[in-house]
C-alpha positions in Angstrom: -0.5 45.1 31.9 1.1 47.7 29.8 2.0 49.5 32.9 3.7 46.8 34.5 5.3 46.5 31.5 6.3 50.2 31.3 8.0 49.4 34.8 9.7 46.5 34.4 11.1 48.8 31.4 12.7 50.8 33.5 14.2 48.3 36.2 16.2 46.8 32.5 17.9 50.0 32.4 19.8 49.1 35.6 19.4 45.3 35.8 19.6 44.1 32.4 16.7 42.6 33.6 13.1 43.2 32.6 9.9 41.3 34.3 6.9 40.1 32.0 3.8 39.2 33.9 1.8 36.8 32.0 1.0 35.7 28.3 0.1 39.1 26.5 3.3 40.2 27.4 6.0 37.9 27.2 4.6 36.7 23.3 4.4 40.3 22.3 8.1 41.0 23.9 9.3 36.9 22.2 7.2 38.0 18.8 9.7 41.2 18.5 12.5 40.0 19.6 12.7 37.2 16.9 11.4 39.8 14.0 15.0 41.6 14.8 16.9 38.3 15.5 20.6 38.7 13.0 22.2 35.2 13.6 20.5 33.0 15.8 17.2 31.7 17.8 16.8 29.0 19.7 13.2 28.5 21.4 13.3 25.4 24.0 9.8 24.6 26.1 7.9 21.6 27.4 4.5 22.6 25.7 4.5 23.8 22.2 0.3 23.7 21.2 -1.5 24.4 18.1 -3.6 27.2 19.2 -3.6 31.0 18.4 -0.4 31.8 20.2 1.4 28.8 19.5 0.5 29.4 15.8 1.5 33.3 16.2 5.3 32.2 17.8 5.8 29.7 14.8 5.2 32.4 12.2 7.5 34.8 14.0 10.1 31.4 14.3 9.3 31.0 10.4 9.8 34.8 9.4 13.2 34.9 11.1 14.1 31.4 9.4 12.8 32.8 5.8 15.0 35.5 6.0 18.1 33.1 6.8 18.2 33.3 10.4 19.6 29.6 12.6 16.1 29.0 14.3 16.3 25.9 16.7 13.0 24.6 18.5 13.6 21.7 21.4 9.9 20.7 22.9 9.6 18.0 25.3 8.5 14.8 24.0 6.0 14.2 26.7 4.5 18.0 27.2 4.5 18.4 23.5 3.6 15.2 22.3 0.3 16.6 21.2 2.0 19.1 19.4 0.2 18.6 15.8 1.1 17.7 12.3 0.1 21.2 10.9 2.2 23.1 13.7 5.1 21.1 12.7 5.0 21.4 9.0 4.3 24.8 9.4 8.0 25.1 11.4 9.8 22.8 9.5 8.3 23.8 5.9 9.6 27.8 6.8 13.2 26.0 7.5 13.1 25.7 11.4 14.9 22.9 12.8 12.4 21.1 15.4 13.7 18.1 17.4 12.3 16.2 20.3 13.6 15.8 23.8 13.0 12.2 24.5 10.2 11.4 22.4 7.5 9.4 24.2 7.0 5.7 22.7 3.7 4.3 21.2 3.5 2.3 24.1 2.7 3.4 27.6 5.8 1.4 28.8 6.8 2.6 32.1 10.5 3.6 32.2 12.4 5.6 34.6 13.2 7.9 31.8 10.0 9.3 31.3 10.1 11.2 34.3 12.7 13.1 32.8 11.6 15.6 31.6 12.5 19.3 29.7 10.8 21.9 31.5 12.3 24.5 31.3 11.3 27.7 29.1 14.1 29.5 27.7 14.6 31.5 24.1 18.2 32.9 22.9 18.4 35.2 20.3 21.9 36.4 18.9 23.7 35.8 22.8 22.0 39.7 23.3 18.5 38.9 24.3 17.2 36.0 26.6 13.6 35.1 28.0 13.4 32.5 30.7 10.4 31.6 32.8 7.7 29.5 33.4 5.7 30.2 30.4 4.7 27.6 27.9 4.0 28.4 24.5 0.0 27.9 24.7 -2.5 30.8 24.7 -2.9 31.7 28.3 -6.9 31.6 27.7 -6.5 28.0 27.2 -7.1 26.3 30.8 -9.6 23.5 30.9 -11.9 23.9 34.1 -10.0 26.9 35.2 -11.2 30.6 35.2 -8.6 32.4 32.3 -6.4 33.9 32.4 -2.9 31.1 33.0 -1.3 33.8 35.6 2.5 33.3 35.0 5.9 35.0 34.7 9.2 35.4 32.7 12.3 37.9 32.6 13.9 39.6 29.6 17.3 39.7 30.2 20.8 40.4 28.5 24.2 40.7 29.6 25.8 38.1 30.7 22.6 35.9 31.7 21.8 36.3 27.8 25.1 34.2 26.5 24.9 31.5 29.3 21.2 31.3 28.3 22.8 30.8 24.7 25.0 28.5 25.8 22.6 26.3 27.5 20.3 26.1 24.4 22.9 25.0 22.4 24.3 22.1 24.5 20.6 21.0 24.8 20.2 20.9 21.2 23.8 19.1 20.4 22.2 16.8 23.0 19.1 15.8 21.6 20.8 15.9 17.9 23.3 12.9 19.1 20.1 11.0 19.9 18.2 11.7 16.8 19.2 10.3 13.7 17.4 12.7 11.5 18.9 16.0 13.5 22.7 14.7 12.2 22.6 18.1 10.2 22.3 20.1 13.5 25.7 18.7 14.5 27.3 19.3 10.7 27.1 22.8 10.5 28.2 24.4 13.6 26.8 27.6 14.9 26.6 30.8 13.1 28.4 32.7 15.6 31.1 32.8 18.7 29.7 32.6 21.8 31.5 36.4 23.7 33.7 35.5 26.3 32.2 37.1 29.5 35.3 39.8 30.2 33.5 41.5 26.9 30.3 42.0 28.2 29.7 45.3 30.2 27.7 43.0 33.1 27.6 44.3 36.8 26.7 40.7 37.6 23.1 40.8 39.0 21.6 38.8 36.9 22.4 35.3 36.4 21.3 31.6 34.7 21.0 29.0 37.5 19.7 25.9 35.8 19.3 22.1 37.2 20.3 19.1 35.1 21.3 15.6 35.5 25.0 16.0 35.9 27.0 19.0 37.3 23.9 21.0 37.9 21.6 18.5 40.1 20.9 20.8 42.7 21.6 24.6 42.0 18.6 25.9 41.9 17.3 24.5 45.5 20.6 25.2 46.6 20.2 28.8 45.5 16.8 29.0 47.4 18.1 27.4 50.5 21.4 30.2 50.1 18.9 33.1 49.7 16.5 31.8 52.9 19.3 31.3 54.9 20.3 34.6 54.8 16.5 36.6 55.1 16.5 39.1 57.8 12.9 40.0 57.0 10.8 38.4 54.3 10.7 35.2 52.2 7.8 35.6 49.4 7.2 32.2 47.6 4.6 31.5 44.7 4.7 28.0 43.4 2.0 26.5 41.5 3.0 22.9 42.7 4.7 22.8 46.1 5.9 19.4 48.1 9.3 20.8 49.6 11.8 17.8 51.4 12.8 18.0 54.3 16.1 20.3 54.0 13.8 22.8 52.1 10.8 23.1 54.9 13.5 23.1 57.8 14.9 25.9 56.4 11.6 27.6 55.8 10.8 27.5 59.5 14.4 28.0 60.5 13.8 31.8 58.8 10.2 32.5 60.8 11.7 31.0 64.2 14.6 33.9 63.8 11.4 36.3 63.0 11.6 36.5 59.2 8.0 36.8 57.6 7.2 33.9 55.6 5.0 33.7 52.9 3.8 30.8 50.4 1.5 31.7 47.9 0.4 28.3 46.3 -2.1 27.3 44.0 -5.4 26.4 45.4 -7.3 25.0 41.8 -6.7 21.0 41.7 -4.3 20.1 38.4 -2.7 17.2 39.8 -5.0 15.1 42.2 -1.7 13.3 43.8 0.2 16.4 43.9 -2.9 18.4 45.6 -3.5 16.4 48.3 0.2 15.4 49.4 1.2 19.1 49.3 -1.8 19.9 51.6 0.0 17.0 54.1 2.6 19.7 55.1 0.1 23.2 55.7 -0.4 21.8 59.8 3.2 21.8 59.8 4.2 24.7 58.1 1.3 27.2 59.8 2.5 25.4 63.4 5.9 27.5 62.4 4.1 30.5 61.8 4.7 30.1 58.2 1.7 32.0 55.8 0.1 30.4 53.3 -2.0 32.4 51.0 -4.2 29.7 48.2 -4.8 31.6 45.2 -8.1 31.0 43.5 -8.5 33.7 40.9 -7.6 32.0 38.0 -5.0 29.3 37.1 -1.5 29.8 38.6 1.2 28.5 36.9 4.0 30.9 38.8 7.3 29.8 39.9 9.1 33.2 41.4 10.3 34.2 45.0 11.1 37.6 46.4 14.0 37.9 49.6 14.3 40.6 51.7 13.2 43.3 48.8 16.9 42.2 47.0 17.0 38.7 46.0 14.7 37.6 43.7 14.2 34.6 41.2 12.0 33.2 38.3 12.1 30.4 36.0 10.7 27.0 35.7 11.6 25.2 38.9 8.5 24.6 41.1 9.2 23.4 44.8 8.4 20.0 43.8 10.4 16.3 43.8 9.4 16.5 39.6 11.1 19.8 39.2 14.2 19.6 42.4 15.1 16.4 41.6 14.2 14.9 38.0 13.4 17.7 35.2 16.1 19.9 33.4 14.9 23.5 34.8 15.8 26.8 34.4 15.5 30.3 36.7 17.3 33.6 36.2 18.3 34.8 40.1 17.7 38.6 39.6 19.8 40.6 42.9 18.3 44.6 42.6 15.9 46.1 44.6 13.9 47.7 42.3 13.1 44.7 40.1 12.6 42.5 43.4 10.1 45.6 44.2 8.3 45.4 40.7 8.1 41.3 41.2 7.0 42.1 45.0 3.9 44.2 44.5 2.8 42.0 41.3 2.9 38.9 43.9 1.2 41.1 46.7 -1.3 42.4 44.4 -2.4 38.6 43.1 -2.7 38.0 47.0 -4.8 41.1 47.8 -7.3 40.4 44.9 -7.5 37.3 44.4 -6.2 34.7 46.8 -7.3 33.4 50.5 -4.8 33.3 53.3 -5.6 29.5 54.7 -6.2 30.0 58.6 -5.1 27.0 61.0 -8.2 26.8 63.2 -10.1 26.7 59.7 -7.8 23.4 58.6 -10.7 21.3 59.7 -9.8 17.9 57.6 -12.0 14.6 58.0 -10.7 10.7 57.8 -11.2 10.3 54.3 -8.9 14.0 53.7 -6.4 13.2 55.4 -6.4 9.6 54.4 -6.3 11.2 50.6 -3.5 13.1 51.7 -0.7 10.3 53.1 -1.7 8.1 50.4 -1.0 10.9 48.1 2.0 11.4 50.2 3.1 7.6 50.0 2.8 7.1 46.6 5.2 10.3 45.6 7.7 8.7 47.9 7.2 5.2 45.7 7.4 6.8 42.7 11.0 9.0 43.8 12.0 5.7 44.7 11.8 3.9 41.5 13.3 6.7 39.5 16.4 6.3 42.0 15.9 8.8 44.4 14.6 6.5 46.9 18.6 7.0 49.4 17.8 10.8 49.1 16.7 11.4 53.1 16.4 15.4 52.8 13.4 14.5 50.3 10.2 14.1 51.7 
């Protein structure tokens, strides 16, 4: 890992850009950068949990807080709504400012709201240091019925991508703060400092924020996939942990292999989400008819979301290839265009094929009644449930 580390190292040098493959990592690079945060930090994730690393982040969060630093935390109300009394004193008693994206109700009522989630993983220190990724704030030894450890990315980055990463953070705060009636002081007392205007910022432009929201933003990221697939000449590398592509997505897929491009899906093959499993596994006849690869990984728990293009493009975030995340969550990837940081995210992916995942063979897709009766029910009842949170008119899902 510290090699890897070492690497992506040098690819910031030229990218602003600097991968983090899994937890040890990215907490040791997030524990630094807020012990030299000036200004500002703002820490937004779905899971926040009361374990050793969660614990470890909310004391660096506290230090930088103590010593008069703006520390924000946003945590989803429905990821985080375990998130415990202790962990939260111990924030808010050090002078961090916790708020709730759309806090779940003590009822189990079932709104079209609740689906909406914030998922993505972003931090903001000072608009000069960013992380964004797929990487909760939970120790990544912590996976129930799973083999440890969580295997996961994010990116470092600056520049540019580091104020729009800023930028984002804030408006998701102001948002929340408008909704909660004991957050009024987030909206009294400004920010501590100008966001730089982007003609400032020494940036060659490689890196960038796309995120998906509810308004302006509904489809950038897919759109950014579909961009970058469109235009592969000779390889399309995806790792998703939970993939149920529509039908725009998977026609561009096989587009790409019919013109000779290698493509290769690297999904998880460990069950999370019983209705998810089985209607991804739906498409696999489909998508190995096209000559598409799929590689199941089954070393530990994979909780990627990254893609490699042609050695150049490459991208990672929060956004799996999922209805949930496409369509519904607030999401965030960085799109990273270099060749040597696509390289360094390239053989990390290739190794995790090579050592510990199974390439799934079509004559081997032997499936009885009751599997593939699993699967179209599983299928069926995704489609029902995009159709009650309003997506039901959207015909290039599913």
């Amino acid at each position: 890992m510290r090699e890897r580390e070492a690497s992506g190292g040098r690819a910031a040098a030229a990218t602003q850009a600097r991968l983090l493959e899994g937890g040890d990592a990215y907490f040791a690079a997030l524990e630094a950068a807020c012990d030299t945060a000036r200004a500002e930090v703002h820490l937004q994730a779905y899971i926040f949990e009361d374990d050793r690393t969660g614990r470890r982040i909310a004391a660096a969060l506290g230090r930088a807080a103590m010593r008069g630093v703006a520390v924000h935390v946003v945590v989803d109300g429905f990821g985080s709504r375990a998130m415990s009394v202790a962990l939260r004193g111990m924030l808010v008693d050090a002078g961090v400012r916790l708020l709730v994206f759309r806090p779940e109700a003590r009822l189990p009522i079932p709104r079209r709201s609740r689906l909406r989630r914030l998922h993505h993983k972003i931090v903001a220190i000072d608009g000069e240091r960013a992380f964004v990724g797929g990487i909760n704030v939970i120790d990544d030894m912590h996976t129930p019925g799973h083999t440890p450890p969580r295997w996961d990315y994010a990116v470092e980055v600056g520049g540019v991508a580091a104020v729009e990463v800023l930028r984002l953070a804030r408006r998701i705060c102001e948002r929340v703060a408008r909704t909660d009636p004991g957050a009024l002081r987030v909206r009294r007392q400004g920010w501590p400092s100008r966001l730089p205007k982007r003609a400032a910022i020494a940036d060659r432009g490689e890196v960038r924020l796309v995120v998906r929201d509810m308004l302006r933003h509904r489809r950038d990221i897919e759109v950014a996939y579909l961009e970058a697939i469109a235009a592969a000449r000779e390889e399309v590398l995806i790792a998703s942990a939970y993939f149920l592509p529509g039908v725009e997505f998977r026609r561009a897929l096989v587009e790409a292999a019919a013109r000779g491009v290698r493509v290769v899906l690297l999904l998880q093959a460990r069950v999370e989400y019983v209705l998810m499993h089985h209607a991804s596994r739906t498409l696999y006849r489909q998508l190995l008819g096209a000559g598409i690869e799929i590689h199941e990984y089954r070393r530990s728990f994979m909780h990627a979301k990254v893609a490699v293009v042609d050695g150049r493009w490459a991208t990672v975030g929060s956004s799996n290839i999922d209805p949930l995340s496409l369509l519904l969550a607030r999401e965030a990837n960085v799109v990273v265009e270099d060749a040597r940081f696509a390289a360094l995210l390239r053989e990390s992916l290739a190794r995790a094929m090579d050592t510990g995942a199974v390439r799934v063979q079509a004559e081997r897709l032997r499936r009885g009644l009751a599997s593939r009766l699993a699967g179209w029910v599983a299928y069926g009842m995704v489609r029902l449930l995009l159709g009650w949170a309003g997506y039901g008119g959207r015909r290039d899902f599913l």
